[in-house]
C-alpha positions, 0 to 999 in steps of 0.5 A, spaced: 718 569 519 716 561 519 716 557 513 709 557 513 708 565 513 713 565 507 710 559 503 703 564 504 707 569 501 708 566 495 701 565 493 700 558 499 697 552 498 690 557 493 696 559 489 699 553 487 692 551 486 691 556 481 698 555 477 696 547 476 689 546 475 689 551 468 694 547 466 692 540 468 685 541 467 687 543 458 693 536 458 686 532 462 682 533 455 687 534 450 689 527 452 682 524 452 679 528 445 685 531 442 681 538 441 685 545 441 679 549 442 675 545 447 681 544 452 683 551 451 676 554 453 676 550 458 682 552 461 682 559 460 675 558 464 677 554 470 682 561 471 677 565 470 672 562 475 678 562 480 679 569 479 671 570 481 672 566 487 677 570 489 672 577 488 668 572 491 671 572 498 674 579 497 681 575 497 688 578 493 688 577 487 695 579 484 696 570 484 689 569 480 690 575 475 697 573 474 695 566 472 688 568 469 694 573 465 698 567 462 693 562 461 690 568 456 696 569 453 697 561 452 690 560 450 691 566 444 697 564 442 696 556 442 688 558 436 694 563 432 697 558 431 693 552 431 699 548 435 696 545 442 703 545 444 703 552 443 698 553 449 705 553 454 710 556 450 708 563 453 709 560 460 715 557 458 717 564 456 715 566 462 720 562 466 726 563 462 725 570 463 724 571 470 730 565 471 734 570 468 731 577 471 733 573 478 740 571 476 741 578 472 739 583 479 743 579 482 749 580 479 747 587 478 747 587 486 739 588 487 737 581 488 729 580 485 728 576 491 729 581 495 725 587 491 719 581 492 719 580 500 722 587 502 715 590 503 713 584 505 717 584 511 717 592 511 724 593 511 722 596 504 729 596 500 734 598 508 737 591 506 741 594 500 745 600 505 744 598 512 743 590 513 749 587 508 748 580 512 741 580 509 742 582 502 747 576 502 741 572 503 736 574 499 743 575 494 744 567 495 735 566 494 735 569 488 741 564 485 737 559 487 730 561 484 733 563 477 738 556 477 731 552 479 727 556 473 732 555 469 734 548 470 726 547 468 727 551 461 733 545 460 728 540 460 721 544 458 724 546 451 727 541 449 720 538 449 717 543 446 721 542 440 721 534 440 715 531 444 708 531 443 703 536 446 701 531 452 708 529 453 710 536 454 703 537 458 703 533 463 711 533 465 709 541 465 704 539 470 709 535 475 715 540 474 709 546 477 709 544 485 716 540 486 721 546 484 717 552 487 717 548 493 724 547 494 725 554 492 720 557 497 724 552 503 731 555 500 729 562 500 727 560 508 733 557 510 737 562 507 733 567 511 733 564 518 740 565 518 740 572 516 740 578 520 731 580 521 730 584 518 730 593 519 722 595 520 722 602 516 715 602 517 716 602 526 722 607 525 718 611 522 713 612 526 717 613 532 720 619 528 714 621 527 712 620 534 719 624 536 717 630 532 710 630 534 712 630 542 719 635 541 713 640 537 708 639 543 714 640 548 715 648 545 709 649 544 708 648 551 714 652 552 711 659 548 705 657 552 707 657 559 707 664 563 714 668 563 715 667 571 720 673 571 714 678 567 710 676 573 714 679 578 
């Protein structure tokens, strides 16, 4: 797989749109009119309206529901409680936890990359038993993923707790693309140096083409005239 390919496989260039735009659209008019509720609104729209445009255009909606999800979630939390800042802090929840869940699946020798990308490249899970060089890979992408995330909750918390809201918004908003990015790039250079990978999915359809032909060859053997019964 190229770097292109598995760029789009984590949501490409809509994805990160989709990411940035609720987030950066609720710090724009927050800065300007320090108003929770209309940079909430506004947020929690623009999500909704790229999850419309995806229906639309009958794309996959599982990037677009995701982020639509969260930016609920914020929007809800951040009127609860009356705190703008607030408004992030289910997402930064979010982070923290998937760091962790990349470094914990990976110590437990399932790596969450690998759970990821293993239907992508219909290899499934014959990576965990039958490809060790490429389970290492994936062992060493999901190191990277939660250390990269991880390293983003180090410095968004802080601010959570000492920076104002815009502070905290607008180095959200610059901490969206530069960290995925290198993470897809980590996880592709880790990759191209692994095994490819087994294709479940061919091998069995060739079994079950073997076993239709083996079926289709006893049938013509019960069929075929008995040439000693004839004489």
């Amino acid at each position: 797989m190229t770097e292109a390919a598995l760029f789009e496989a984590f949501g490409g260039v809509r994805g990160m749109v989709e990411t940035v735009l609720p987030g950066l659209l609720f710090v724009t008019i927050y800065t300007i009119n320090k108003d929770l509720h209309v940079s909430a609104l506004a947020a929690l729209a623009v999500s909704l309206l790229l999850v419309v445009v995806r229906l639309v255009r009958r794309d996959t909606m599982k990037h677009a529901f995701s982020g639509v999800f969260g930016v609920a979630f914020g929007v809800v939390f951040a009127m609860m409680t009356g705190d703008a800042k607030d408004f992030y802090l289910p997402g930064m929840l979010y982070t923290l936890g998937l760091g962790i869940a990349y470094i914990v699946t990976t110590l437990a020798g399932v790596p969450l990359i690998g759970l990821v990308l293993g239907p992508i490249f219909k290899e499934n899970l014959s990576w965990r038993t039958r490809n060790p060089g490429r389970k290492k890979a994936y062992a060493k992408a999901s190191y990277a993923w939660g250390l990269i995330l991880l390293g983003k909750c180090a410095i968004l918390f802080p601010l959570y707790w000492w920076a104002d809201t815009t502070q905290l918004g607008w180095v959200l908003v610059a901490l969206k693309i530069p960290p995925f990015l290198l993470a897809v790039y980590l996880t592709w250079m880790f990759l191209a140096k692994a095994p490819p990978p087994i294709d479940v999915f061919a091998e069995m359809e060739a079994a079950e083409r073997a076993e239709e032909e083996r079926k289709a060859q006893a049938e013509a053997r019960r069929t075929q005239p008995d040439p000693q019964r004839g004489a």
